[in-house]
VMD Tcl script that draws the C-alpha trace (Angstrom):
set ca {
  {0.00 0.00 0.00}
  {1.79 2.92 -1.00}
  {0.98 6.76 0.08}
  {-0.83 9.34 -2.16}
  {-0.04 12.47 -0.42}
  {-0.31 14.25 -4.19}
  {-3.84 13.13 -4.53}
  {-5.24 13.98 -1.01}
  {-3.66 17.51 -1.35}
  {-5.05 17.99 -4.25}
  {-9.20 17.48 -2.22}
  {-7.89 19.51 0.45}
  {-7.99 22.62 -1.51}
  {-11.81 22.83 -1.42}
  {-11.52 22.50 2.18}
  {-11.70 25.32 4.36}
  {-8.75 24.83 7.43}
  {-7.77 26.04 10.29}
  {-5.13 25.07 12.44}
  {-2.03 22.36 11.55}
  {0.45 20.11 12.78}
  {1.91 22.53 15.04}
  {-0.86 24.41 16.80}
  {-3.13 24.29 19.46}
  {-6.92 25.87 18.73}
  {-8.51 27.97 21.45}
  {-12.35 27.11 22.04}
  {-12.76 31.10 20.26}
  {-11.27 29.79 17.16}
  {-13.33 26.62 16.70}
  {-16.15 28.61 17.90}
  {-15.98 31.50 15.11}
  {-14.56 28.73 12.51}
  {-17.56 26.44 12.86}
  {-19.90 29.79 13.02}
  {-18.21 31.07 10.12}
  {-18.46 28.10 7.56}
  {-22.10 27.01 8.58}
  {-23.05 30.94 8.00}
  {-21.84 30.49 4.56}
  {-23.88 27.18 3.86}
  {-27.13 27.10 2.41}
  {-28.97 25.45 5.65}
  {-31.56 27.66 5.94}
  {-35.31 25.90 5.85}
  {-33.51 22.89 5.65}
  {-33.55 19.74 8.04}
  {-30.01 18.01 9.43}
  {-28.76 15.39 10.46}
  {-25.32 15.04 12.32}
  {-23.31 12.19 12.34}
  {-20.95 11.75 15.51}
  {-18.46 9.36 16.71}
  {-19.30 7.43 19.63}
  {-17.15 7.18 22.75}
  {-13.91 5.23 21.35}
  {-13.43 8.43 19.39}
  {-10.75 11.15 20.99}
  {-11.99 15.21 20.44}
  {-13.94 18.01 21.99}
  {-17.33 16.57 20.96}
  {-19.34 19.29 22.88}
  {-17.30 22.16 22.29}
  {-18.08 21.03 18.33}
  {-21.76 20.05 19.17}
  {-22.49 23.25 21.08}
  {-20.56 25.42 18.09}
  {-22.70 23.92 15.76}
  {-26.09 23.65 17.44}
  {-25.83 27.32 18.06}
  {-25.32 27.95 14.23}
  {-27.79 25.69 13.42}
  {-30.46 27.56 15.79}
  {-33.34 29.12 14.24}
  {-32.13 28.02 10.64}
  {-32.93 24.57 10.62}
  {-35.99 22.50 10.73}
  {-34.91 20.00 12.63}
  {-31.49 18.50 13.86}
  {-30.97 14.94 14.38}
  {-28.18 13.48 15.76}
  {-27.16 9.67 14.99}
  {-24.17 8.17 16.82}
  {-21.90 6.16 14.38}
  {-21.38 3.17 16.08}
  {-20.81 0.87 12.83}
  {-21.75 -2.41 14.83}
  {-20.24 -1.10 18.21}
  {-22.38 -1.29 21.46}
  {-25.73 1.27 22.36}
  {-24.51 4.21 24.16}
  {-26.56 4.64 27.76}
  {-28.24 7.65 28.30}
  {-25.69 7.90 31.11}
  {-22.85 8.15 28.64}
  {-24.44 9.87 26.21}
  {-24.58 12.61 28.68}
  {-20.98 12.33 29.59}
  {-20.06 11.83 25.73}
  {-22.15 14.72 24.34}
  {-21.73 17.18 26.89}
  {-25.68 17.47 28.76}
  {-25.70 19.94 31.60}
  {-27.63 18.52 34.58}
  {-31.00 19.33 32.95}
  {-30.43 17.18 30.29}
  {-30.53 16.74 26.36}
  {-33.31 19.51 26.07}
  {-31.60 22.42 28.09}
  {-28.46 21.82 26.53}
  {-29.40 21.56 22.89}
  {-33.16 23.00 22.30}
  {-34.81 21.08 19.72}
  {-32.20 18.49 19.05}
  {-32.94 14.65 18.56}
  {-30.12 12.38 19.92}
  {-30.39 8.38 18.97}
  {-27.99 5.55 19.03}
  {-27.99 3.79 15.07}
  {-29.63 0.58 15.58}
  {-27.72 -1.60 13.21}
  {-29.39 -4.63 14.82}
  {-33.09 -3.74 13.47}
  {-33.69 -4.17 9.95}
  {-36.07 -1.76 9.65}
  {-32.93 0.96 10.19}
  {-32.28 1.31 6.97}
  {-32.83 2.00 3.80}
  {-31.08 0.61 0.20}
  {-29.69 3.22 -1.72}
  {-28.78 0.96 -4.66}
  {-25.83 -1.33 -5.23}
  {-22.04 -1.67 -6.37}
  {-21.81 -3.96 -8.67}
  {-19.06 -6.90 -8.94}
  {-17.49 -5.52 -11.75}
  {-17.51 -2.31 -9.72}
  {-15.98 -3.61 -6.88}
  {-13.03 -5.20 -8.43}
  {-11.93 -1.93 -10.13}
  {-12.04 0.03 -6.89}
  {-10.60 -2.84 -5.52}
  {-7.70 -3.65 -7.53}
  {-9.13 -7.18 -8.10}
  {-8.91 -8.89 -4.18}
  {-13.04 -9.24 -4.62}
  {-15.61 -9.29 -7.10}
  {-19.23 -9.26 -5.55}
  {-21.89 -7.28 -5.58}
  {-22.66 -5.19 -2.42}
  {-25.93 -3.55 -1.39}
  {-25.50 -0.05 -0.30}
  {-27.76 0.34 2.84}
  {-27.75 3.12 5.28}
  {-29.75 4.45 8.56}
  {-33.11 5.64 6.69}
  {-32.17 9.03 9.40}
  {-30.07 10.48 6.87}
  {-32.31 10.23 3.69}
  {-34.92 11.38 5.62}
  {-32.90 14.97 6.40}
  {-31.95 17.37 3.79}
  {-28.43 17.58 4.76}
  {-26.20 15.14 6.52}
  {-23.28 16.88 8.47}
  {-20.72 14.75 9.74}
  {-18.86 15.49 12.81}
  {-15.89 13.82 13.80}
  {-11.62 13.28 14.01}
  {-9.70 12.00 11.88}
  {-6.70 9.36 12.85}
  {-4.79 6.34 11.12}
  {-7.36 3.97 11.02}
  {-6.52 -0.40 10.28}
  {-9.04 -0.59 7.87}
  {-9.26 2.38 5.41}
  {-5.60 4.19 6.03}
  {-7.07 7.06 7.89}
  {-10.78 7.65 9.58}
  {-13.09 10.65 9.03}
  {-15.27 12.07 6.59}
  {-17.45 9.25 4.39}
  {-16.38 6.48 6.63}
  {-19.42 7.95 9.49}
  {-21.42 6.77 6.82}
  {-19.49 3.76 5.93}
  {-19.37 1.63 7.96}
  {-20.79 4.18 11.21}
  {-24.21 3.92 10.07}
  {-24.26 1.34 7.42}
  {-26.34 -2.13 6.32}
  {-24.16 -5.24 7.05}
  {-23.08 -6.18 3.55}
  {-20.90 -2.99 2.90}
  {-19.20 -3.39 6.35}
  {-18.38 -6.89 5.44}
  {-17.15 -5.83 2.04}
  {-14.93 -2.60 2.93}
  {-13.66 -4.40 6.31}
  {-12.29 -7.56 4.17}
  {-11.04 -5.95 1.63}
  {-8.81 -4.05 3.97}
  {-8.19 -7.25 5.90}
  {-6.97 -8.78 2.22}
  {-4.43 -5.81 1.85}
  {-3.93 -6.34 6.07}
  {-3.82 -3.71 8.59}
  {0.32 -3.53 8.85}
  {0.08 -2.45 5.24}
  {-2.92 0.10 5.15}
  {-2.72 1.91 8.19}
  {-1.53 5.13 7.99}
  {-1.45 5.38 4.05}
  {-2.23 8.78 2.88}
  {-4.19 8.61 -0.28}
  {-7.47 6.95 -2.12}
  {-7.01 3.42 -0.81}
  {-9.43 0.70 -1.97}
  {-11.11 1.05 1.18}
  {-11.59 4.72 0.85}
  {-12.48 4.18 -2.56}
  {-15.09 1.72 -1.89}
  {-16.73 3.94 1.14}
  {-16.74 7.27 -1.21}
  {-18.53 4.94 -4.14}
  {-20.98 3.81 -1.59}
  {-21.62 7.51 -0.03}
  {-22.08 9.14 -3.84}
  {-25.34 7.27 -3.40}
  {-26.50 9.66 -0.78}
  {-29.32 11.37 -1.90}
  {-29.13 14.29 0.83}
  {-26.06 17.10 0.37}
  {-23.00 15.71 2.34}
  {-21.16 17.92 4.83}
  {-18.18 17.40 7.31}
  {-16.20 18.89 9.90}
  {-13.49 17.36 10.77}
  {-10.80 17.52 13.00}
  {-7.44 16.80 14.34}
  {-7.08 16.33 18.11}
  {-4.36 16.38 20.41}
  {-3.97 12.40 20.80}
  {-4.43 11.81 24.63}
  {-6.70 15.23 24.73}
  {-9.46 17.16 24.11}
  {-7.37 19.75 22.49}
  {-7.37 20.73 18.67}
  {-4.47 20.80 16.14}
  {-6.70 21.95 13.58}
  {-10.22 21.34 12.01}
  {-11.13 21.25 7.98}
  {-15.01 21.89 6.66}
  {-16.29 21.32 3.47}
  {-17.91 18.33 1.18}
  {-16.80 14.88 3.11}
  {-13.98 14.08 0.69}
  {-12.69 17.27 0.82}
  {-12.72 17.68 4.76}
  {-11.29 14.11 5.66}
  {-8.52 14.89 3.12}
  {-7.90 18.31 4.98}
  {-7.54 16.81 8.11}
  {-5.67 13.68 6.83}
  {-2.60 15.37 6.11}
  {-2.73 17.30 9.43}
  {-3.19 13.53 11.10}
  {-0.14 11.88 8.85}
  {1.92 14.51 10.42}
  {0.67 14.33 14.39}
  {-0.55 10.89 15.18}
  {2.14 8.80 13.36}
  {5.66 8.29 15.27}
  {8.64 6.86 13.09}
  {11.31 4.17 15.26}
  {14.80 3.77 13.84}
  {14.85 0.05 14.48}
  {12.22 -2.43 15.80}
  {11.15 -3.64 19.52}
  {11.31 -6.78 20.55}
  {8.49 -6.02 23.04}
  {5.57 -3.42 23.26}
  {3.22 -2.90 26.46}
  {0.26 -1.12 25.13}
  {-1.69 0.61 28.21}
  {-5.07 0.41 27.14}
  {-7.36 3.61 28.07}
  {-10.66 3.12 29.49}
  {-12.66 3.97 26.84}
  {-11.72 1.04 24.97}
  {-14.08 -1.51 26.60}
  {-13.63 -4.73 25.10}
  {-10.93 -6.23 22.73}
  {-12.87 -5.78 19.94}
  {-12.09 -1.70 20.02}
  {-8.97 -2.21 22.20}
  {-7.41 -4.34 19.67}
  {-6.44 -0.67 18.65}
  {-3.90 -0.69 20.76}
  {-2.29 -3.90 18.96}
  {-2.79 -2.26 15.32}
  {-1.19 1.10 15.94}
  {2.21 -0.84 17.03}
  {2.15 -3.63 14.90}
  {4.52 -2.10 12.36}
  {7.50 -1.79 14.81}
  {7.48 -4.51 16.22}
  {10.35 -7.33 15.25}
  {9.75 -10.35 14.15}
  {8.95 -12.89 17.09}
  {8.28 -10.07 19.28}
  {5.38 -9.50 21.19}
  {2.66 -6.95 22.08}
  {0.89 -6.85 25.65}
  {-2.51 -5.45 25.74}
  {-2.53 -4.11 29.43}
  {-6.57 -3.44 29.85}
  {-7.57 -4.92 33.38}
  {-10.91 -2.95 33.09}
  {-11.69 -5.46 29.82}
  {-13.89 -8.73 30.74}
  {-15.26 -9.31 27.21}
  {-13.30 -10.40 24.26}
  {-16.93 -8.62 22.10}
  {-19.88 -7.76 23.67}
  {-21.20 -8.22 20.16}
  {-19.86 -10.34 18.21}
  {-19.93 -13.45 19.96}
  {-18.37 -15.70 16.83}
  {-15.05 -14.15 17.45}
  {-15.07 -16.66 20.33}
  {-15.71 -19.86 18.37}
  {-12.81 -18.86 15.57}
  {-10.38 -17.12 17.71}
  {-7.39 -14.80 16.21}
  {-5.73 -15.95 13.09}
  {-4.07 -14.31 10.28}
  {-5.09 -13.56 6.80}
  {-3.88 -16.58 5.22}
  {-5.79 -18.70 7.38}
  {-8.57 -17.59 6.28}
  {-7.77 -17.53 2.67}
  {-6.57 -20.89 1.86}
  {-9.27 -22.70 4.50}
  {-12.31 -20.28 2.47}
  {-14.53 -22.98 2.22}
  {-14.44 -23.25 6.49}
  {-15.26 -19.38 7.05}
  {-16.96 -17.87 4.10}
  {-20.28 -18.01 5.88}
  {-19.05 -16.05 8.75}
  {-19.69 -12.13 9.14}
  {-16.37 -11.11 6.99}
  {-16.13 -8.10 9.26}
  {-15.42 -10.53 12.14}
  {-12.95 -12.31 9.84}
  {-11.41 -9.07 9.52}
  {-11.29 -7.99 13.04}
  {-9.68 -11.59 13.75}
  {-6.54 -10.74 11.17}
  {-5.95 -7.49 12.37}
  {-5.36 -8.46 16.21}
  {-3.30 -11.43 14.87}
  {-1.03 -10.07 12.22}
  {0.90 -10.91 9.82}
  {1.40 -14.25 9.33}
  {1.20 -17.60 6.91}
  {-0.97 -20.87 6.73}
  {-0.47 -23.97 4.93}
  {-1.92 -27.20 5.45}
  {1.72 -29.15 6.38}
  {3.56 -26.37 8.67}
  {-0.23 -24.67 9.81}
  {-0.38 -21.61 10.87}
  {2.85 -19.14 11.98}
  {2.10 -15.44 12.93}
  {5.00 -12.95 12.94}
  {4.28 -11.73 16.03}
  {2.67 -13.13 19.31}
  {-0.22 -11.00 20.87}
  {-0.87 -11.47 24.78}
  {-3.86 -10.11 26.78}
  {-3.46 -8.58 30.44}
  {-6.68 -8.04 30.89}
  {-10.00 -8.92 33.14}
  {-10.83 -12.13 30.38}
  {-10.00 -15.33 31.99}
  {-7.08 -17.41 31.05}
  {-9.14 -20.36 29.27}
  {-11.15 -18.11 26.81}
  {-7.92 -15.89 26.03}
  {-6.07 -19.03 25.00}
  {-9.23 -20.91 23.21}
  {-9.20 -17.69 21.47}
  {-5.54 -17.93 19.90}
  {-3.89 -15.55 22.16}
  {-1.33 -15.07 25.13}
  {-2.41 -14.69 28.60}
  {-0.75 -12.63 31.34}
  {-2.51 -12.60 34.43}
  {-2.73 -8.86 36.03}
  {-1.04 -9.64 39.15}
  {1.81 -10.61 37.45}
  {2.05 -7.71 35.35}
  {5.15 -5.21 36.10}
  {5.27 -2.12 34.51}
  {8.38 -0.65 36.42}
  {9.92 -3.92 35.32}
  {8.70 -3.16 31.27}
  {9.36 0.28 32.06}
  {13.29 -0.36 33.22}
  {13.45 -3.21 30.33}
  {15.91 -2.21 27.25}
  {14.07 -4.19 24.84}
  {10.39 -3.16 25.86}
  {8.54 -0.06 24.81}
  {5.90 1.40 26.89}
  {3.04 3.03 25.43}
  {0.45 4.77 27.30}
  {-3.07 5.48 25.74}
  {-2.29 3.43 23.35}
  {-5.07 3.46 19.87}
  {-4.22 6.34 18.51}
  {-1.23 7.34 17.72}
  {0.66 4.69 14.95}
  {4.31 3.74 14.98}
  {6.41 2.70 12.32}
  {9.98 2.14 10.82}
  {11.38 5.23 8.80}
}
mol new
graphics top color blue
foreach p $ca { graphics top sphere $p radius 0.5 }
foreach p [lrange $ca 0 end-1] q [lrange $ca 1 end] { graphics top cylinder $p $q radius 0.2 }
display resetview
């Protein structure tokens, strides 16, 4: 997967920016940013909805809520907002409160007139089919790893709004290169079948390879195909936060390819870290808002890259019991890498690919044949709340927490310690 920085650059300029790799926005700028650009957009009469990120997202969600409500106010029929949680657990109404921002009187008080739901990508009756990409189709975009059809389905929340603004930062993501813009659509709000799709196509080029790559990858490609299909106008605001904060490097508006590409090249330069030479060992501190392995596995993807081969990565997460609290199949097939999958087809085809997906990007790199089975190039070990017999039935290390030293990893030569680990990516220069 190589890097397109030419092409990306080249959407940015219908962007809008402010801010960049080196600075740190005050709540006035991103207040009289946001006012400014939704001042100069046609919104007027119009109903929106905004797409957010849901809690495993870092950035100042209700500084950029409350900015944007209060440009919104008066102008605007109605506002909806829809949590992108792909296929992610409901948010409470407890932690929507924390996660949005609510003062103590609640929803109402702190944004008049607004409509706050989780997307309920359980229910069928969620969406709505806005057509389909056919195989041919997909194997362009693709470069030829698939060729089926997918149906383009989406929460029936959007179509039914004039204008879809999507809110949200921007980091290297394991699936598409890097997050943002389209990609709240697809997969944060999207019909099974084009989660499945994007996720193993990405799993096909693997996660070492198209993290952090800065240009049109197939993914991306695939995600922007399935988001032309929107019939409502397509906004963003994007942003670049402080890794670790709720601070702002810089935030981008304009059409959703335009704003994600904005914000992309602000997010190759701050949340990607380049080692000299490999690790033999990384402890990944998990944060809390990662609260099973299925999103904390972020912390396994981001240092991947530099780590040598037969080297290991701890996940340290104590607060984690659950491998999924979703996808339950992850259990019966356990971590393997691509190849595994690949040349045993006939075994897996019928499971969810995005599970598949989520199984080779925890496990890495790695090789299967039927004579020497199955060797990964690096081994993964949990420290977390999960007892020792699922861990292991599930093709991974165990470390019990009581054993776990980090003074000892801390004071080790050959161990790097990472703390909030998930968002920031390493890799070799």
């Amino acid at each position: 997967m190589t890097n397109n920085a030419e092409a990306v650059a080249a959407l940015a300029a219908d962007a809008a920016v402010i801010g960049g790799p080196e600075t740190t926005l005050t709540t006035d700028e991103i207040r009289r940013f946001i006012a400014e650009q939704l001042a100069a957009t046609d919104l007027d009469g119009k109903s929106v909805c905004l797409v957010i990120p849901d809690g495993t997202r870092s950035s100042p969600l209700p500084l950029l809520l409350r900015c944007v409500h209060e440009a919104l106010a008066g102008r605007a029929t109605r506002i909806t907002a829809v949590v992108a949680l792909g296929t992610h657990v409901a948010m409470t109404d407890e932690a929507l409160a924390r996660h949005l921002g609510y003062t103590e009187d609640g929803l109402e008080a702190t944004y008049p007139g607004m409509t706050v739901i989780n997307h309920e990508w359980e229910k069928p009756e969620t969406f709505v089919t806005l057509g389909t990409i056919s195989a041919e189709r997909v194997s362009e975009l693709s470069g030829g790893l698939l060729a089926v059809p997918a149906e383009v389905a989406l929460n029936r929340v959007v179509v039914d709004h004039d204008v879809a603004l999507v809110i949200g930062p921007v980091f290297p993501h394991e699936v598409v290169g890097f997050s943002g813009g389209n990609k709240y659509f697809f997969p944060g709000i999207a019909g099974q079948q084009i989660i499945d799709l994007t996720h193993w196509v990405g799993a096909l080029i693997t996660s070492a390879q198209i993290i952090g790559a800065l240009g049109i990858t197939p993914v991306r490609a695939l995600i922007n195909e399935a988001a032309a299909l929107i019939p409502s106008r397509r906004l963003a605001l994007c942003v670049v936060a402080k890794s670790g904060s709720h601070d702002l490097h810089a935030a981008s508006f304009g059409g959703p390819e335009a704003a994600w590409a904005a914000s992309a090249l602000i997010s190759a330069e701050t949340h990607v870290r380049y080692l000299d030479a490999p690790v033999k060992r990384v402890v990944s501190l998990i944060p809390e808002k990662y609260e099973d392995i299925w999103t904390a596995a972020k912390g396994f993807y981001k240092l991947e890259p530099v780590v040598a081969d037969g080297g290991e990565v701890i996940l340290y997460a104590p607060h984690v019991k659950e491998i999924s609290f979703v996808h339950t199949e992850i259990y019966d097939i356990g971590y393997h890498c691509r190849d595994y999958f690949v040349k045993q087809w006939d075994r897996f085809a019928a499971i969810h690919w995005g599970v598949l997906a989520h199984s080779t990007h925890l496990r890495g790199a790695g090789t299967y044949d039927e004579v020497e089975g199955e060797k990964c190039r690096v081994n993964v070990t949990l420290c977390t709340g999960i007892d020792e017999e699922r861990v292991r039935k599930a093709n991974l290390g165990y470390l019990a927490p009581d054993d776990f030293d980090l003074a000892a990893y801390e004071a080790d030569p050959d161990t790097m310690v990472v703390p909030n680990a998930g968002e920031t990516l390493f890799r070799l220069r």
